[in-house]
N, C-alpha and C positions, 0 to 999 in steps of 0.2 A: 149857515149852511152853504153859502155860496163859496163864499172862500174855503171850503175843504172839496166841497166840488171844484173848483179853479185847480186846487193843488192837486185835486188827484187828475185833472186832464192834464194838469203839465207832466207831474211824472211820467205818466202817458203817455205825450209826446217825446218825454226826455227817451225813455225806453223804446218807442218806435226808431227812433232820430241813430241812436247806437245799434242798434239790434241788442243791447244786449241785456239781460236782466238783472238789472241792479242789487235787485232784491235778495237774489242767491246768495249776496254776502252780509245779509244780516246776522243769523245764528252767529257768524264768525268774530264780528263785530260783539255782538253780545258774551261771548266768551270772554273777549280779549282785549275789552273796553276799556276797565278797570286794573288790568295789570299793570306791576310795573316791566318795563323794555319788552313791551306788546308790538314795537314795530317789525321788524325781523319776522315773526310768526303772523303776523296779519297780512304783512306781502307774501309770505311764502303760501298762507290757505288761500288768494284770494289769486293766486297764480294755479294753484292746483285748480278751484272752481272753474276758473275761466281760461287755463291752458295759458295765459297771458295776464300783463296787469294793464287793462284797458286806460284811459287817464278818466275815464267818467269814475273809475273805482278809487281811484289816487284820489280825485276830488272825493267820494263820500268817505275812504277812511277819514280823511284830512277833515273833513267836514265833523264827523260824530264822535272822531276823538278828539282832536286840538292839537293832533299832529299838524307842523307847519309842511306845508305842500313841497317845500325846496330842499328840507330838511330830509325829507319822502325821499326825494329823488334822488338826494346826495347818499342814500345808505340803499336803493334801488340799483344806479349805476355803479356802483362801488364792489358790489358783488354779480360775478358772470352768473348766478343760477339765476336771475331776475330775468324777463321779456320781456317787450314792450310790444312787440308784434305778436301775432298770431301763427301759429308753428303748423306741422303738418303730422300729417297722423303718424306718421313714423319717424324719429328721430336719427339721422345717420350721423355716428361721431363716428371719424377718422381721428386714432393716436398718433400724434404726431412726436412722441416721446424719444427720446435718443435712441434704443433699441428698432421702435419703428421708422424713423429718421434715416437710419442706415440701410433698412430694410425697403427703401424706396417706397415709403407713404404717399410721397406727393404724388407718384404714379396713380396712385390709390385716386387720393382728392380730383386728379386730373380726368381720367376717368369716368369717375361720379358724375362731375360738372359734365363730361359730354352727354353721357345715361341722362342724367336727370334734366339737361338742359336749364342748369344754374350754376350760379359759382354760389361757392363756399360763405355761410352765414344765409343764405334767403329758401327760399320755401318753394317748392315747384307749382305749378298753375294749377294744378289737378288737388292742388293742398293735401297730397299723401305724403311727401316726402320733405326733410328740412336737414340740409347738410352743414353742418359742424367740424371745425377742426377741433380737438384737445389736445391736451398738453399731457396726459398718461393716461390710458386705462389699466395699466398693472397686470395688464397679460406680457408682457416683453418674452418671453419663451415661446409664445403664439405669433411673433411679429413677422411684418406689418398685421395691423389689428383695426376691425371696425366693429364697433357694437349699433344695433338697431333695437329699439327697446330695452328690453332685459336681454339679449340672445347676443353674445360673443362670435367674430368670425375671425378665423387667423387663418395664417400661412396664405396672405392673400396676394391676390399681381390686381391688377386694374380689369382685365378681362373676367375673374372669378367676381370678384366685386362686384363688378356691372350685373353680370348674370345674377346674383341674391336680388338686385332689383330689381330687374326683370323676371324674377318667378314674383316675388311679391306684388308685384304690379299685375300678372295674370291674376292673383289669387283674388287680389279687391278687385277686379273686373267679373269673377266670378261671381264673388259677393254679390256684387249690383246685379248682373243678371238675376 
């Protein structure tokens, strides 16, 4: 009795220590235990639960399946859709594709970085915002092009840009209020 009491205070601590709740990726685990080439969909559910793939997760796939931790990482860093941080509630991708390239993008990204008060790849302090350059969104007829979420914006300068962050940002201030 003592040592299942022990282990459920460590878990406890473990899960204080992270904030984060380990737990939420069991079902997913339990699905995808016993597949074969379960790695790929085990980082991708366990990135959709947690908006990121924390390393406390990394160690319990690697823990309850017998995935090796390095081998983890090596097919985690190997593909861009994987995080390892913590993103923001809105994702800004700037295309930076040939069409948009021409179209003065960087004006775009440059911009942004002043607005959001970040540069490109990090997450603003208010964690609503996380700016992204790509390599196409497959609007080029819309170009320059940034998509936030699901929602496409085209024909943009750095001025129009800014202002969509700037209404979005009143909006989640309204929220809170």
């Amino acid at each position: 009795m003592r040592v299942q009491r022990l282990t459920i205070q460590n878990k406890d601590k473990e899960k204080k220590a992270s904030g984060i709740d380990i737990e939420l990726i069991n079902p997913l685990l339990v699905r995808y235990k016993k597949k074969k080439g379960n790695l790929i969909p085990l980082l991708q559910g366990a990135q959709e639960i947690y908006g990121y793939i924390p390393e406390i997760v990394f160690r319990k796939i690697a823990k309850d399946t017998g995935h090796k931790l390095s081998a983890m990482y090596g097919v985690a860093t190997f593909y861009a859709q994987f995080r390892f941080e913590p993103v923001g509630k809105h994702i800004v991708k700037v295309c930076q594709g040939t069409a948009c390239h021409v179209q003065n993008a960087k004006s775009i990204t440059t911009a942004l970085e002043e607005t959001l008060k970040i540069k490109e790849g990090n997450t603003s302090k208010d964690k609503l915002f996380t700016l992204e350059s790509v390599a196409c969104l497959g609007c080029c007829s819309l170009a320059p092009v940034m998509m936030i979420g699901d929602k496409t914006h085209g024909k943009l300068s750095g001025k129009s840009a800014s202002k969509i962050i700037r209404q979005i940002k009143r909006t989640e201030k309204k929220k809170i209020s």
